[in-house]
VMD Tcl script that draws the C-alpha trace (Angstrom):
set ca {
  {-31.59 229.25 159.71}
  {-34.65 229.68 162.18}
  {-35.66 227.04 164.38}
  {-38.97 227.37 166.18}
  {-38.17 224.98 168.72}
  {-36.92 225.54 172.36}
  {-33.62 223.87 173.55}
  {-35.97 221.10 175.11}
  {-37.65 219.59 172.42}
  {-38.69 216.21 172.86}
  {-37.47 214.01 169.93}
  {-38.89 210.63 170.57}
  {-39.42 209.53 166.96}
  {-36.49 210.24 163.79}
  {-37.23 208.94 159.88}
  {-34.76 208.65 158.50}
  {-34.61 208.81 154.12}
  {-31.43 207.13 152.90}
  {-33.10 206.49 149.48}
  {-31.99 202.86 149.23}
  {-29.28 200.96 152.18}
  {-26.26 200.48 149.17}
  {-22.98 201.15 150.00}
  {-21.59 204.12 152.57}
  {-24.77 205.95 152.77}
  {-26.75 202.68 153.63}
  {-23.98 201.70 156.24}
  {-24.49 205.26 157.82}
  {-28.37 204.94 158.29}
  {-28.13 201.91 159.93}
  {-25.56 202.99 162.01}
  {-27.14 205.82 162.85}
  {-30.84 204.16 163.55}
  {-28.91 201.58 165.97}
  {-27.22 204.97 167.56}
  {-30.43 206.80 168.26}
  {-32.16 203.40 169.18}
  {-29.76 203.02 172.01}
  {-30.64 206.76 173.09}
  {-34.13 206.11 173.55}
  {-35.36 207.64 169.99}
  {-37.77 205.36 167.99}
  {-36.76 204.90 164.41}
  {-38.32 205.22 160.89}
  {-36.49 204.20 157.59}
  {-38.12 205.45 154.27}
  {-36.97 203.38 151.39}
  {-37.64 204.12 147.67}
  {-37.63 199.84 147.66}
  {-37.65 197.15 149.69}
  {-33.55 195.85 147.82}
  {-30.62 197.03 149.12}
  {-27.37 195.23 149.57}
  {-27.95 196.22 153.41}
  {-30.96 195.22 153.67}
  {-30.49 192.08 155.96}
  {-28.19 194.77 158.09}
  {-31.98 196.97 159.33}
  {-31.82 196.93 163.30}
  {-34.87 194.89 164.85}
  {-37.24 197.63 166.14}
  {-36.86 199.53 163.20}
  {-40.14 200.44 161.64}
  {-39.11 200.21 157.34}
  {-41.72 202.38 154.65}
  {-41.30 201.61 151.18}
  {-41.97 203.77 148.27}
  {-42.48 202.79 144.70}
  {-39.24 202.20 143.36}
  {-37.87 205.59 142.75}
  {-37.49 208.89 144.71}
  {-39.60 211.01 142.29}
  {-42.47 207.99 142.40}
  {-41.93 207.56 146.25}
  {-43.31 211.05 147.08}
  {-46.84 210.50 146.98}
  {-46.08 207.62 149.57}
  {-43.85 209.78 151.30}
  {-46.36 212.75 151.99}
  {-48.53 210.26 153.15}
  {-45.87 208.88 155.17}
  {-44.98 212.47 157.07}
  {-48.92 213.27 157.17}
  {-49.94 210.19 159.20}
  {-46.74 209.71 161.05}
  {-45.55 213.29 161.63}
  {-42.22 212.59 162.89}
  {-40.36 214.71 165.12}
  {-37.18 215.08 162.90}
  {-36.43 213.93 158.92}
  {-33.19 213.07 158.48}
  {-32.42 212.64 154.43}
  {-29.05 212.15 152.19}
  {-28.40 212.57 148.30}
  {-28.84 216.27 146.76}
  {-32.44 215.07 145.23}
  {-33.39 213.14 148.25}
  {-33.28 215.98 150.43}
  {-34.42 218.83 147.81}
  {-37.59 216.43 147.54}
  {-38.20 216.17 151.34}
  {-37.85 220.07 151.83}
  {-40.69 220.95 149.40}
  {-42.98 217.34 150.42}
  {-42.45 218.50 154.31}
  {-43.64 222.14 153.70}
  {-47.00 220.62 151.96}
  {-47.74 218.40 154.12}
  {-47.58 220.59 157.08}
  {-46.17 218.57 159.58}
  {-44.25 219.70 162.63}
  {-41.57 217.96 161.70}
  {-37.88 219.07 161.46}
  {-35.88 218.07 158.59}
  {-32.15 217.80 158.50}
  {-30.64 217.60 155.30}
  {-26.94 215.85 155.59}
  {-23.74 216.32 153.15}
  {-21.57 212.97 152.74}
  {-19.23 214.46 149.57}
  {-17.95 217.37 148.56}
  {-20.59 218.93 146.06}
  {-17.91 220.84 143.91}
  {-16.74 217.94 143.08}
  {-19.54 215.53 143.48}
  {-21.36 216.31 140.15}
  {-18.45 217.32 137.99}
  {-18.94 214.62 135.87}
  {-22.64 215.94 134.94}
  {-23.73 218.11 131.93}
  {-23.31 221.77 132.61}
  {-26.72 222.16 132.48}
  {-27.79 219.45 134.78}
  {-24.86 220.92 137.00}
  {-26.24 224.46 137.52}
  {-29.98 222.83 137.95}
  {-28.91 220.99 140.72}
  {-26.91 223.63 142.02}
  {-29.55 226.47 142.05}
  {-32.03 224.15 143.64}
  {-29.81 223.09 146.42}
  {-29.11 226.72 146.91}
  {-32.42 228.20 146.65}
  {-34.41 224.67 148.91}
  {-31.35 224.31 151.68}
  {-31.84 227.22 153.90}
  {-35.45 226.14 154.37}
  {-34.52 223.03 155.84}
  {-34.74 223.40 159.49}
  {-30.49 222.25 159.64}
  {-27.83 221.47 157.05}
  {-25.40 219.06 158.45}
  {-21.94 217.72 156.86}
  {-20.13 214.80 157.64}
  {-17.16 216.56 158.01}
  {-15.88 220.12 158.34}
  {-14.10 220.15 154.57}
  {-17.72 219.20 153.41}
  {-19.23 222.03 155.20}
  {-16.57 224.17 153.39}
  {-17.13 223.30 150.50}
  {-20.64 223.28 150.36}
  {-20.85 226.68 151.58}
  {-18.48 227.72 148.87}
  {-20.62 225.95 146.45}
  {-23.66 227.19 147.17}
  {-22.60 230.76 148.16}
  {-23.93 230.10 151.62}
  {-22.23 231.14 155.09}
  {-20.97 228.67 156.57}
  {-21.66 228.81 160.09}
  {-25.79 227.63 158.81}
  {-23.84 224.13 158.12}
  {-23.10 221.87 161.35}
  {-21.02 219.13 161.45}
  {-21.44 216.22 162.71}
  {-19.85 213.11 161.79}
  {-21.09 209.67 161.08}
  {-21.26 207.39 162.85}
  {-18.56 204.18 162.70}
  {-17.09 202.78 165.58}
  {-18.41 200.23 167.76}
  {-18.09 197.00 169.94}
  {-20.34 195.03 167.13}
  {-17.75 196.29 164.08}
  {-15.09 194.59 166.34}
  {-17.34 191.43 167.02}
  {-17.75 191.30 163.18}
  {-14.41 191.33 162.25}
  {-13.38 188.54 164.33}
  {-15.54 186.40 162.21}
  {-13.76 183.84 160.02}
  {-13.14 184.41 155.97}
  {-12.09 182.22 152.81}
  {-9.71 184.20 150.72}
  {-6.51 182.69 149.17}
  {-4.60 185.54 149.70}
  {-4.87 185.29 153.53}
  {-3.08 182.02 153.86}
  {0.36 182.69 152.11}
  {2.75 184.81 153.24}
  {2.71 188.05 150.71}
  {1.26 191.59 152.66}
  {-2.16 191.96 151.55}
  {-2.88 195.89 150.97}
  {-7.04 196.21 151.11}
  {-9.07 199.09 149.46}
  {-13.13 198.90 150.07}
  {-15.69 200.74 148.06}
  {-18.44 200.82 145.17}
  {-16.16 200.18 141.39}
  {-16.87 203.96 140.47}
  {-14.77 207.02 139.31}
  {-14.67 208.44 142.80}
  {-12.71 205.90 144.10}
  {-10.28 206.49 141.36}
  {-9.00 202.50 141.50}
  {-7.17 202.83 137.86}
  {-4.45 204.67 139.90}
  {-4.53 202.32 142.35}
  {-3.76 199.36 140.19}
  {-1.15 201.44 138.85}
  {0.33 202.05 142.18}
  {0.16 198.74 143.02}
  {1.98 197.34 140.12}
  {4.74 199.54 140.90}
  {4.77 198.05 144.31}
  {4.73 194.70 142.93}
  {7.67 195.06 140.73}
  {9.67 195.97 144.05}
  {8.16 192.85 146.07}
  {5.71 190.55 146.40}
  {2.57 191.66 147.47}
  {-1.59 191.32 147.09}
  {-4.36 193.23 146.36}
  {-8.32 193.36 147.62}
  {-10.36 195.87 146.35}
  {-14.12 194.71 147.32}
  {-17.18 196.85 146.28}
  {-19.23 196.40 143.16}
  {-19.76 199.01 140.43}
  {-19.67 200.16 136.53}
  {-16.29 200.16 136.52}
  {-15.89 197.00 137.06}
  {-15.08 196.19 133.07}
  {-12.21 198.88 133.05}
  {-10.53 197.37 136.30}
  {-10.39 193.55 134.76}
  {-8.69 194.66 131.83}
  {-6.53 197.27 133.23}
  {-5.84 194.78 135.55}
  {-4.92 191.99 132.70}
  {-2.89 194.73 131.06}
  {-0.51 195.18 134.35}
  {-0.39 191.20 134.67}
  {-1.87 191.32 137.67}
  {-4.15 188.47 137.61}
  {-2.88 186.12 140.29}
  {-1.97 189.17 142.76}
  {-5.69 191.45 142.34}
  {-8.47 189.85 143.24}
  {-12.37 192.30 143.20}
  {-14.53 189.99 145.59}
  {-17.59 192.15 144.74}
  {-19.84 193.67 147.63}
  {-19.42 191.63 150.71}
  {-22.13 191.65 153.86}
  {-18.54 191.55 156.24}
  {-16.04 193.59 155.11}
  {-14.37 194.27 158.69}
  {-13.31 190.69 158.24}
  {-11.31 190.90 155.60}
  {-9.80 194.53 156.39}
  {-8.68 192.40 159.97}
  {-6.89 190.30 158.04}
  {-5.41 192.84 155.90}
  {-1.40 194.79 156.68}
  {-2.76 197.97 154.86}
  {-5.96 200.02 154.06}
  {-5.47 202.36 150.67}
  {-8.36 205.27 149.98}
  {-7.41 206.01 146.28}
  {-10.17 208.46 146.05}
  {-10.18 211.34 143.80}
  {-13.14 213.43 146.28}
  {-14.68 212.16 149.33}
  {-17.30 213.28 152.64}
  {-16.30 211.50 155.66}
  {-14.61 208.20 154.04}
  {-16.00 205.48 156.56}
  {-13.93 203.09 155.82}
  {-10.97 204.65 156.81}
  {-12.33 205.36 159.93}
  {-13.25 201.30 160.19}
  {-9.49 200.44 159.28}
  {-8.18 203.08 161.75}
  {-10.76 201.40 164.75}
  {-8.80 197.88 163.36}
  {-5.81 199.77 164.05}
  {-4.45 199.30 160.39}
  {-2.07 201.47 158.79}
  {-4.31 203.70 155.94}
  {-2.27 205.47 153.06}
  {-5.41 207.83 151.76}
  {-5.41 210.25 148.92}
  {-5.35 214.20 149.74}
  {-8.80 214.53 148.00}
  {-11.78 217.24 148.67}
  {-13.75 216.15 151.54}
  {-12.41 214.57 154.83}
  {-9.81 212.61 154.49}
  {-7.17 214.81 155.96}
  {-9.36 215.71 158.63}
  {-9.80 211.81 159.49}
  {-5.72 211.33 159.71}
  {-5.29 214.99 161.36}
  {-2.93 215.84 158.24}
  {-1.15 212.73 158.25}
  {-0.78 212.10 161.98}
  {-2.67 208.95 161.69}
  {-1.51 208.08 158.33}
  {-0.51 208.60 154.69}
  {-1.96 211.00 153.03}
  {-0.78 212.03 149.20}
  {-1.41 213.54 146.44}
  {-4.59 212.60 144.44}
  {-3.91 210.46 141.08}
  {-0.41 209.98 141.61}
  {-0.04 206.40 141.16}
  {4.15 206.94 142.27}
  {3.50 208.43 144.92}
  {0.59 206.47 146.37}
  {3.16 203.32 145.43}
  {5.79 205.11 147.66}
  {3.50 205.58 150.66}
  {1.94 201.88 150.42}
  {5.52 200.50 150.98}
  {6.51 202.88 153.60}
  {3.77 201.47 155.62}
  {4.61 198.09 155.15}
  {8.09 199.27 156.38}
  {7.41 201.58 159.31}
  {4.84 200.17 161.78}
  {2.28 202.26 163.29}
  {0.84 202.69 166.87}
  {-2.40 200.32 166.06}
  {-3.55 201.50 170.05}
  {-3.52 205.36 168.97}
  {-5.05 204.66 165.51}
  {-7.89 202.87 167.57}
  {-8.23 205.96 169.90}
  {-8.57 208.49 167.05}
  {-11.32 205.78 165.23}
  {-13.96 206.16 168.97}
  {-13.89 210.24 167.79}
  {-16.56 208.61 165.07}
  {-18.13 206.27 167.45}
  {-22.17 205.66 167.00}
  {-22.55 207.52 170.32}
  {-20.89 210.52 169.44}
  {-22.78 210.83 166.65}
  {-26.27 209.84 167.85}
  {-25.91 212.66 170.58}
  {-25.05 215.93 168.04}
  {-27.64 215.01 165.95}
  {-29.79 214.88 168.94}
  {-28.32 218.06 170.53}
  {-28.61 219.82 167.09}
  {-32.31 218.33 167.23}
  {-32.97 220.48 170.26}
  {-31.54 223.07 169.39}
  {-27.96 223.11 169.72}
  {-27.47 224.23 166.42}
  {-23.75 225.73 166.59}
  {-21.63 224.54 163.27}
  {-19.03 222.79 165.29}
}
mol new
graphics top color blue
foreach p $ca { graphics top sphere $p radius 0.5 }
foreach p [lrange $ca 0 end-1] q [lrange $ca 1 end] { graphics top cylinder $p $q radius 0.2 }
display resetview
């Protein structure tokens, strides 16, 4: 990966091209614009559309573009965008986000580097596309990536797997992890909630994320009704998403109605993860799982599935918590009432969460950025 830039290269301006600020992906962009903001940099976001369930969430001082409703119809707006602007850096996520901004960044000519980041693990990331669709994806990210001026995954399993999947080497991928902990998360989670589980007496176990297969919450619900059968017990799962349908029934199957309760998206999440005795990642692949990181900084115990992507590197292997076996409802069950059993160190699971601190972050992508470019 060449970089025609000297180790001193001013960055005073970043764009950064989420696609739309929904879910984990939103959450990192505007963590990361508040990161950079604080280090001086001046911050673009480039928006397919003006909606987004983090919308309200944009830092003040952040300058927003908005496309025309869809990558693919954005691009016209976007090479506009990058002509007139001419940032010093592109930052982009999602496999057709960031192929796009390659090939619009070489036509428009523009100075401009562009970092292309990794949040899941690609091999497993698309597995539920047609074959087809699977290897066009895959030959474009493989032929487009090494043009971009860095390739950067959220965690070092990404980076792996990436570079397996797209037969690169994988010291052209850098790390650098997103960015998650700080003082205004606390602040947040302070804030008062309305939730009848939190004012009986039954643990409250707490899973956060969009209602999709990734998050694999069938085996969850399974888990948790083996839990329940053992004790008495609660369960929040808040996120919104297709599978929303499935989960009510499944959840009506198990007779779990007055013990699960799926809240939807919620603006404050931190609030209700406070309030929460354990965080559960039921995920069947993952990037850098933010949430655990947030439950860790709230010093909760986290039982987390063993999946591809960075989990395990998160917990250090289980040193900061739970980690099992991916769609094993018995033994996810098992580790959900060990941790209700054996307490935790909440003061070392906080001082593992500031390793994925906005600062931290803000500073390798700015060190990459001028050239620091090593894959650590």
């Amino acid at each position: 990966m060449l970089l025609n830039i000297s180790p001193t290269s001013p960055v005073k301006r970043i764009c950064i091209f989420p696609e739309l600020l929904m879910s984990g992906i939103g959450r990192y962009a505007i963590n990361l614009s508040k990161a950079l903001m604080a280090e001086g940099v001046e911050v673009d976001l480039f928006l397919t559309k003006n909606e987004g369930l983090l919308m309200q969430q944009v830092p003040k001082g952040v300058r927003l573009f908005i496309g025309e409703g869809s990558t693919k119809k954005s691009l016209r707006k976007f090479y506009a965008y990058l002509r007139e602007e001419k940032p010093d850096a592109l930052i982009t996520a999602h496999n057709h986000v960031n192929i796009s901004s390659i090939w619009v960044k070489k036509l428009a000519r523009v100075p401009t580097q562009i970092v292309v980041t990794l949040h899941t693990a690609m091999s497993q990331d698309d597995h539920a596309q047609s074959p087809r669709k699977k290897r066009i994806i895959r030959e474009l990210c493989r032929f487009s990536y090494p043009l971009a001026d860095h390739i950067v995954a959220v965690s070092r399993a990404v980076a792996d797997d990436t570079a397996t999947h797209l037969n690169l080497k994988s010291e052209k991928i850098a790390v650098a992890y997103n960015p998650v902990f700080s003082l205004d998360m606390l602040s947040r989670a302070q804030e008062e909630v309305e939730h009848p589980f939190f004012i009986q007496d039954d643990p409250v176990f707490i899973s956060i994320g969009r209602l999709t297969e990734q998050k694999d919450y069938f085996s969850l619900l399974r888990a948790f009704a083996q839990v329940r059968v053992r004790q008495k017990a609660k369960l929040l799962i808040l996120g919104e998403g297709e599978d929303r349908k499935g989960l009510e029934a499944l959840i009506e199957e198990l007779g779990l109605e007055d013990d699960v309760s799926l809240p939807g998206f919620l603006d404050n999440p931190y609030a209700y993860l406070k309030r929460s005795d354990v965080f559960v990642s039921s995920s069947g692949w993952e990037g850098l799982p933010t949430v655990v990181i947030e439950a860790l900084a709230l010093g909760k115990p986290v039982v987390a599935t063993d999946c591809p992507g960075g989990s395990a590197e998160i917990l250090e292997a289980g040193k900061y918590g739970h980690l099992v076996k991916v769609a094993d409802p018995v033994a996810l069950a098992q580790a959900m009432q060990e941790s209700l059993k054996t307490p935790w160190d909440a003061a070392a699971l906080q001082k593992r969460a500031e390793v994925f601190s906005l600062e931290a972050s803000a500073k390798r992508y700015l060190e990459l950025l001028r050239g620091k470019h090593d894959a650590t």
